[in-house]
DSSP file (Angstrom, degrees, kcal/mol; ACC not computed):
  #  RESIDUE AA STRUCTURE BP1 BP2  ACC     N-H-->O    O-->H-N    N-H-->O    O-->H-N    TCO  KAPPA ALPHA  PHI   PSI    X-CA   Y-CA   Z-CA
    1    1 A X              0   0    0      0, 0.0    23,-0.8     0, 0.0     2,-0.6   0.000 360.0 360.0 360.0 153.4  132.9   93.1   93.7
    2    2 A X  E     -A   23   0A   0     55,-0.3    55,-2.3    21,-0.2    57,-0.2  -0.747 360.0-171.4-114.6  91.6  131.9   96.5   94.3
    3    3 A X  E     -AB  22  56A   0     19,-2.3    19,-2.3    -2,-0.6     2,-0.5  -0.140  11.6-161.9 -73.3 125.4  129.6   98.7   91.5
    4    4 A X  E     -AB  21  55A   0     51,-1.4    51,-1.3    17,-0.2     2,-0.6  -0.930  15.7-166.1-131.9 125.6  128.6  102.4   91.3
    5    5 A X  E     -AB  20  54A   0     15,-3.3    15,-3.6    -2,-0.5     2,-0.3  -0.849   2.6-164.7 -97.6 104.4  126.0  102.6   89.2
    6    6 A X  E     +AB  19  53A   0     47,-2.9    47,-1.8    -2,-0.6    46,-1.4  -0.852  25.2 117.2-122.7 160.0  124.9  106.1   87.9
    7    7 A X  E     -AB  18  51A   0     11,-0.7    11,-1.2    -2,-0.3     2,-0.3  -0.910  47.4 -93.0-174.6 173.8  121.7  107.2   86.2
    8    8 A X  E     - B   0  50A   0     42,-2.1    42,-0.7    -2,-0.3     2,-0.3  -0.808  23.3-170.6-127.1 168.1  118.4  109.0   85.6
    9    9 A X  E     - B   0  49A   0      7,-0.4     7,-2.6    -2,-0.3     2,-1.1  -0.979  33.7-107.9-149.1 144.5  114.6  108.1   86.4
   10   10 A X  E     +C   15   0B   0     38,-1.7     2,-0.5    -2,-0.3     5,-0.2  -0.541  42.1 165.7 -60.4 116.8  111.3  109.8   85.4
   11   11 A X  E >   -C   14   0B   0      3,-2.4     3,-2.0    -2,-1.1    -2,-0.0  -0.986  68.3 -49.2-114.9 119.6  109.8  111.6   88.6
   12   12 A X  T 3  S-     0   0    0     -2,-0.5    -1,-0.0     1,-0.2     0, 0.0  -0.183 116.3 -15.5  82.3-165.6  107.3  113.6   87.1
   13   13 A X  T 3  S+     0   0    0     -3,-0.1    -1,-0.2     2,-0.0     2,-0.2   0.521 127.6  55.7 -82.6  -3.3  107.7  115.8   84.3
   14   14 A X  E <  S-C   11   0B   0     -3,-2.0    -3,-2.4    -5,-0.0     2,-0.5  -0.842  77.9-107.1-138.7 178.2  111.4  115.5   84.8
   15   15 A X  E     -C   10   0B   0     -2,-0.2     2,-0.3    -5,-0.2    -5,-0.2  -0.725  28.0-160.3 -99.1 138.0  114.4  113.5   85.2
   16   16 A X        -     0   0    0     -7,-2.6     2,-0.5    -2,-0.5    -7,-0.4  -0.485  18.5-120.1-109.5 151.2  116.4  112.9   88.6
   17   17 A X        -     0   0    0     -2,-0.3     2,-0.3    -9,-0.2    -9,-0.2  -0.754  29.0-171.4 -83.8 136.4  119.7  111.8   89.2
   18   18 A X  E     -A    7   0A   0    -11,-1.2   -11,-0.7    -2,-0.5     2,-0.4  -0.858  15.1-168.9-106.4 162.6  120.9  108.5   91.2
   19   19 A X  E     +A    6   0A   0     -2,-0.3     2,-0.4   -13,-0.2   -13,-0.2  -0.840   9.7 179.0-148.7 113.3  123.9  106.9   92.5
   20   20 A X  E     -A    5   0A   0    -15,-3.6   -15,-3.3    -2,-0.4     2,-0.5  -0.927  13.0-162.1-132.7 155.6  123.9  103.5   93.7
   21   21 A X  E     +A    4   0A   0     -2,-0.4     2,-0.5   -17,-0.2   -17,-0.2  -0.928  26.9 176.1-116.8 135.8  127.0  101.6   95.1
   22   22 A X  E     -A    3   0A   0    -19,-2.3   -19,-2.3    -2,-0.5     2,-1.1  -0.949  28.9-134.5-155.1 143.8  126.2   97.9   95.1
   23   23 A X  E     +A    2   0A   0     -2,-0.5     2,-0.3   -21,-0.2   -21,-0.2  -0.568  41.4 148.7-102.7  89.5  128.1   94.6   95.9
   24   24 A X        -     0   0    0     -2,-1.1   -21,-0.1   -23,-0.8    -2,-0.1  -0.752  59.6-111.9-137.4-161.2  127.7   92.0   93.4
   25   25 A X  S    S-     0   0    0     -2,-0.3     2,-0.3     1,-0.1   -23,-0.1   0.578  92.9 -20.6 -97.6  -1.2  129.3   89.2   91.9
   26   26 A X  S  > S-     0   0    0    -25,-0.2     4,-3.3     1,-0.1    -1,-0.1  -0.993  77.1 -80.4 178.2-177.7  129.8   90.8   88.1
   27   27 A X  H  > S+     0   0    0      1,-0.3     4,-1.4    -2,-0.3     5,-0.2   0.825 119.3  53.4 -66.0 -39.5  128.2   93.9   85.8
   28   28 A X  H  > S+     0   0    0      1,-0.2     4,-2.3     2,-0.2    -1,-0.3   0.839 106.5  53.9 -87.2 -24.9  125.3   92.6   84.5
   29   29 A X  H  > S+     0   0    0      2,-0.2     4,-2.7     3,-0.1     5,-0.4   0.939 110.3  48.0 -31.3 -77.3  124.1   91.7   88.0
   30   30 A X  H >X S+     0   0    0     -4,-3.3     3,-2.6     2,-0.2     4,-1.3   0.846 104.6  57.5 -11.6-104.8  124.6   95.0   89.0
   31   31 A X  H 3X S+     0   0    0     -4,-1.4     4,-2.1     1,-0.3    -2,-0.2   0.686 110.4  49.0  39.2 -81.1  122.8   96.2   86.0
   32   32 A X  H 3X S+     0   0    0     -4,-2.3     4,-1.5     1,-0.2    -1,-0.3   0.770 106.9  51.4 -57.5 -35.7  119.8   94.0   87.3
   33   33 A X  H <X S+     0   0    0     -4,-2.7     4,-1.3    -3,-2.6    -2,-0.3   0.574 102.7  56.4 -96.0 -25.7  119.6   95.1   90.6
   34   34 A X  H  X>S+     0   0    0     -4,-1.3     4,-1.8    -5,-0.4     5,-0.6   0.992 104.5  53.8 -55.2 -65.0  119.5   98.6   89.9
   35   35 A X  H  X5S+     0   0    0     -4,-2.1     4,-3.5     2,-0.2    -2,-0.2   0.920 112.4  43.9 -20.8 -74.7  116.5   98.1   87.8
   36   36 A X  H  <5S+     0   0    0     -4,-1.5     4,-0.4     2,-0.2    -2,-0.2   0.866 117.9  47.8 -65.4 -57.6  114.5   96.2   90.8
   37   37 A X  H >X5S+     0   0    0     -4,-1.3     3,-2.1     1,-0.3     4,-1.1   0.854 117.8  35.4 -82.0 -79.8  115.6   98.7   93.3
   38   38 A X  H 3X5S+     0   0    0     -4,-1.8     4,-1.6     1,-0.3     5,-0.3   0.859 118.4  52.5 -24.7 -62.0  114.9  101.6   91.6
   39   39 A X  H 3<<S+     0   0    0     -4,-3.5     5,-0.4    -5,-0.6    -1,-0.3   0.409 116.0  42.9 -52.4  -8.2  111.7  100.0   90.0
   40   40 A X  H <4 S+     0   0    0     -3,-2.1    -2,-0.2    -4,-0.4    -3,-0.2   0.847 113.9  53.3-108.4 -72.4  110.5   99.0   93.8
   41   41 A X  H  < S+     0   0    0     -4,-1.1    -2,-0.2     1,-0.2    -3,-0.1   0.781 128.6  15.2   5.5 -68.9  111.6  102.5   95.3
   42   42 A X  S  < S-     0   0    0     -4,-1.6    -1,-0.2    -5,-0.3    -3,-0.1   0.399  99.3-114.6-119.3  -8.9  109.6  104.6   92.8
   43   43 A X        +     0   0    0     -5,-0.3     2,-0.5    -3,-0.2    -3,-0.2   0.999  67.0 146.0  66.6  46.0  106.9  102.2   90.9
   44   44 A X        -     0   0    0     -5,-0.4    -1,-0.2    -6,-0.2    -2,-0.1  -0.990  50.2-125.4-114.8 134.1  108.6  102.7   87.8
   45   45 A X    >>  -     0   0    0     -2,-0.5     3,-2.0     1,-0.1     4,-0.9  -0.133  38.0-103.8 -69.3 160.4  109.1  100.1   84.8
   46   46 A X  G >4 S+     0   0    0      1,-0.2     3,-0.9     2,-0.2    -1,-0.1   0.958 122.2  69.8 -69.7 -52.5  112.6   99.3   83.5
   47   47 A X  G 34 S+     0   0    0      1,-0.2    -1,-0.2     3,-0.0     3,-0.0   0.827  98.3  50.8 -46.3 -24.0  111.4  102.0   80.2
   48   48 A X  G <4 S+     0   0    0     -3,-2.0   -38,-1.7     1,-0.1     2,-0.4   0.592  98.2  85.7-108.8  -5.3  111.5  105.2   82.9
   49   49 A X  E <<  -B    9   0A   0     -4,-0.9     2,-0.4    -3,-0.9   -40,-0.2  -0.870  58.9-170.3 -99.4 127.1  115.0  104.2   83.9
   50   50 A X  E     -B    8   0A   0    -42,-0.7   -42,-2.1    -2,-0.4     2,-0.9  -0.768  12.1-156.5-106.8 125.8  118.5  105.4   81.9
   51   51 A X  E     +B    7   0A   0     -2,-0.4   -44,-0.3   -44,-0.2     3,-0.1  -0.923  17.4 173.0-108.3 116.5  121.5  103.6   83.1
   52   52 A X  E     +     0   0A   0    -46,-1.4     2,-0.3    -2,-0.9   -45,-0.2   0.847  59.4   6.1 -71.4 -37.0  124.9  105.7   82.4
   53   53 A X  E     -B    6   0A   0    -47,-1.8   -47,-2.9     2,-0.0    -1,-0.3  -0.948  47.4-180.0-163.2 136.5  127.5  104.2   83.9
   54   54 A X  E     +B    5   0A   0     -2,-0.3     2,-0.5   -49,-0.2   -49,-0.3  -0.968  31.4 164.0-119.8 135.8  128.4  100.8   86.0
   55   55 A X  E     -B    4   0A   0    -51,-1.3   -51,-1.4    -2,-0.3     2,-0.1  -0.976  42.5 -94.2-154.8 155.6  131.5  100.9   86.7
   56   56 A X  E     -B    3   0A   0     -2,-0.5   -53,-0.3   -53,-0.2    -2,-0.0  -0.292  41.7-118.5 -64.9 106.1  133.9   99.0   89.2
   57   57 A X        -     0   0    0    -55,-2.3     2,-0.6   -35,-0.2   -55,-0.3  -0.145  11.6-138.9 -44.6 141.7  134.4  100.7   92.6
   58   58 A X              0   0    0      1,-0.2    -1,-0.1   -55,-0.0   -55,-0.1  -0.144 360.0 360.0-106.4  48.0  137.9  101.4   93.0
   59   59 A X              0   0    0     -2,-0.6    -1,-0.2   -57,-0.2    -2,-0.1   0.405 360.0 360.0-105.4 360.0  137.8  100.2   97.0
């Protein structure tokens, strides 16, 4: 299944926007893999990322 995942992360003194499209087998997956990917990306701990929305790509 296919996820878009919207969000913030700390850069800085401020917060940045993302969008990530990801293919996995359910939400919380998703969910998870945002976290390492973001958290890999940028050196940031799971505490400087806000997840907004997962929500099923309509593809």
């Amino acid at each position: 299944m296919n996820f878009i995942v919207k969000g913030t992360f700390k850069a800085g003194q401020k917060w940045e926007p993302f969008t990530k499209k990801l293919t996995t087998l359910n939400k919380n997956l998703a969910l998870e893999k945002t976290f390492s990917l973001i958290g890999s990306e940028h050196r940031l701990r799971r505490t400087l990322i806000k997840i907004n929305s997962v929500d099923e790509a309509k593809e």
